[in-house]
C-alpha positions as CSV (number, residue, x, y, z in Angstrom):
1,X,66.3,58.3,89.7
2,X,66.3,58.3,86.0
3,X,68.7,58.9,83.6
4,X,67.6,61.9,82.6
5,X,67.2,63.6,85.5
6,X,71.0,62.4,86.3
7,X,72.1,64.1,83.2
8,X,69.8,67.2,84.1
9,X,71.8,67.2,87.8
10,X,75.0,66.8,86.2
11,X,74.4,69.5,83.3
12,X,73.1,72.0,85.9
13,X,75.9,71.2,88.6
14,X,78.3,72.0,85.4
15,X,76.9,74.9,84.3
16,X,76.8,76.5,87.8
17,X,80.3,75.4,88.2
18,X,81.2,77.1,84.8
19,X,79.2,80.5,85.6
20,X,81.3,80.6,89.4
21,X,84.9,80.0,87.4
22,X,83.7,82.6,84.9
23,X,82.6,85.4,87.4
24,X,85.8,84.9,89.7
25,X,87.8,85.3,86.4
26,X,86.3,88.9,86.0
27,X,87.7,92.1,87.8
28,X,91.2,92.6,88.9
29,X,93.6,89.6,89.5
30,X,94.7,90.1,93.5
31,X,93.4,92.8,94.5
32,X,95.6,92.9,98.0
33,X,98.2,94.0,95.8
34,X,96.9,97.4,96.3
35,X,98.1,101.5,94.9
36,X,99.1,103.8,97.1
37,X,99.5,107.0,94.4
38,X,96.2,108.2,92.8
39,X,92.8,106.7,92.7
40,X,89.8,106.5,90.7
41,X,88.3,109.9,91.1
42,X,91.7,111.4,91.9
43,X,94.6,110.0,89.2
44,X,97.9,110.8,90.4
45,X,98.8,111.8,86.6
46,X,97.7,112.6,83.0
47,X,99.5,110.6,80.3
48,X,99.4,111.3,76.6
49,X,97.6,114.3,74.9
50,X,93.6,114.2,74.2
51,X,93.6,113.5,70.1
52,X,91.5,115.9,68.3
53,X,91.4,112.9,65.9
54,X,92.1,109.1,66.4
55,X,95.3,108.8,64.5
56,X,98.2,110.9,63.8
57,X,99.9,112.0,60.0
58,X,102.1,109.9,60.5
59,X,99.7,107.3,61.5
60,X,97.3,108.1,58.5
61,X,100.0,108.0,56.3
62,X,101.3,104.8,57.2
63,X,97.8,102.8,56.9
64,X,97.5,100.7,54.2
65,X,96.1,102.6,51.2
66,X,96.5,105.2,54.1
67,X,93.8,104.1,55.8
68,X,94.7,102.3,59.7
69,X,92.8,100.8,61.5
70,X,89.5,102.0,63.2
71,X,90.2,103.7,66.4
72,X,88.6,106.5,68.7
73,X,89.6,109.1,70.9
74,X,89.1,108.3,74.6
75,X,90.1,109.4,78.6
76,X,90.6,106.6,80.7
77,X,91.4,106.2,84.1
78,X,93.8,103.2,85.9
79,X,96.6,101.6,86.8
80,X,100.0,101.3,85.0
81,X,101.2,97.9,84.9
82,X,103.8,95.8,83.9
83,X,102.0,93.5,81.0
84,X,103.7,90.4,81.3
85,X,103.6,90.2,85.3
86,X,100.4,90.6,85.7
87,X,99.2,88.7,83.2
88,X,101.8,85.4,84.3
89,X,101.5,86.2,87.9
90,X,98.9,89.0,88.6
91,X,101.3,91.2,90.1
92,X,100.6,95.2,90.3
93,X,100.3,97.8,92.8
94,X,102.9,99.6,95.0
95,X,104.6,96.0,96.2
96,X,104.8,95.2,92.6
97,X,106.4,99.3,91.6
98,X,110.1,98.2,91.7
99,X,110.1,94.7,89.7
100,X,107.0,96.4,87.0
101,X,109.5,99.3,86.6
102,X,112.4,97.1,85.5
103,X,110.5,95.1,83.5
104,X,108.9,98.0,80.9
105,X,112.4,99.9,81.2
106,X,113.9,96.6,79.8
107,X,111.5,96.3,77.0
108,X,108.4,94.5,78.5
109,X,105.1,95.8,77.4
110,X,103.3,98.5,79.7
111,X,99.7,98.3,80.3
112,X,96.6,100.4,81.8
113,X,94.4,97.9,84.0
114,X,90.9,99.7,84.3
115,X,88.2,99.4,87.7
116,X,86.6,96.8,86.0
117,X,89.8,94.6,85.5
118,X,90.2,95.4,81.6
119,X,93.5,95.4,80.4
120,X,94.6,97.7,77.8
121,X,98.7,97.7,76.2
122,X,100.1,100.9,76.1
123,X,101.8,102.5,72.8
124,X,103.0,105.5,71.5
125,X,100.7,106.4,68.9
126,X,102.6,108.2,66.1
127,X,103.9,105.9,63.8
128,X,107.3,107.1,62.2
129,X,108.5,108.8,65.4
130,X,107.7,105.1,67.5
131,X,109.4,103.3,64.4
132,X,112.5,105.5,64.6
133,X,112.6,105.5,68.6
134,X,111.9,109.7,68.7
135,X,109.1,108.5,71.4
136,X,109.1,107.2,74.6
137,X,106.6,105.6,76.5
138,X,108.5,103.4,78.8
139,X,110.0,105.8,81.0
140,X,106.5,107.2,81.7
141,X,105.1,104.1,82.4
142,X,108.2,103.1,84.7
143,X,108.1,106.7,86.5
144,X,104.0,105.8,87.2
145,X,104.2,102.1,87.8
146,X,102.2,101.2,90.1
147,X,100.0,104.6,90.1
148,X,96.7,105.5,89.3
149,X,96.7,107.3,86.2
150,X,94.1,108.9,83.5
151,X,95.6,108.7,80.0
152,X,94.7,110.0,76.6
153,X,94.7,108.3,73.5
154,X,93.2,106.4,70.8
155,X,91.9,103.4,71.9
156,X,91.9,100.2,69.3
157,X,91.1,96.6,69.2
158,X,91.8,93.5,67.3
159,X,90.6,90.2,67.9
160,X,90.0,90.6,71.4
161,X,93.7,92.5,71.9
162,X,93.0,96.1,73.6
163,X,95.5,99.6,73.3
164,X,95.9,102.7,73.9
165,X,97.9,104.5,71.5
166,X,99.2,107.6,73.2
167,X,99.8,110.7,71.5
168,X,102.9,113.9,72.7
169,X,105.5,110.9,73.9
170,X,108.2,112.8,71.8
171,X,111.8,112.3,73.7
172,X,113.2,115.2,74.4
């Protein structure tokens, strides 16, 4: 056999390899670790307020030259999740509820994992009320952890880094 052909072989073999790791890398991570509140056509919940506009006042105001950063109004439906769990360990869903809840109530990100495996963080969108602590998005993510969900925001992204910003989290 030649050498080219070899290196043809081996190229192929490595590119078939690459395209298998690649597609077992896409959906959602463990998907035993299944939700037992809400689904996709059926959330359990609605989080956050549908935005008439992507950002806030407080928001606008805030922006550099008052100007953030692009975002747009969306309705998306999926799991809350703890951020850092399932993204060091792939844990989520109901068997998952207890340890995701501690987690975000102790300050770890919460997140919204779509269907399709996308992973989005969760925020509180206004700006001066988040910066002061006047919102709260932790104790809604911890009382839906583990739950299907459809929330309302402003979706932005950054170098490949995904959110939610979700408006009428005021503490009251």
């Amino acid at each position: 056999m030649s050498v080219t052909r070899k290196m043809l072989i081996y190229w192929s073999a490595v590119v078939c390899l690459t395209a298998f790791a690649w597609a077992a890398g896409k959906g959602i991570l463990h998907p035993e670790m299944t939700v037992e509140n809400g689904s996709y056509d059926k959330p359990m919940a609605t989080i956050g307020a549908k935005p008439d506009q992507p950002w806030s006042a407080t928001t606008v105001s805030a922006g550099v030259d008052s100007k953030p950063e692009p975002g747009k109004p969306v309705s998306m439906v999926g799991e809350i999740v703890d951020f850092s769990c399932y993204l060091q360990v792939g844990k989520h869903g109901e068997k998952h509820r207890g340890c995701g809840q501690k987690c975000v109530q102790n300050g770890n990100a919460a997140g919204l994992l779509t269907k399709d495996g996308a992973l989005y963080m969760l925020m509180a969108e206004e700006h001066d009320p988040r910066r002061d602590g006047g919102v709260d998005i932790r104790s809604v993510a911890a009382d839906h952890m583990g739950h299907i969900v459809q929330v309302n925001g402003t979706e932005a992204s950054v170098n490949g880094y995904n959110a939610i910003f979700v408006q009428g989290l005021t503490k009251k």
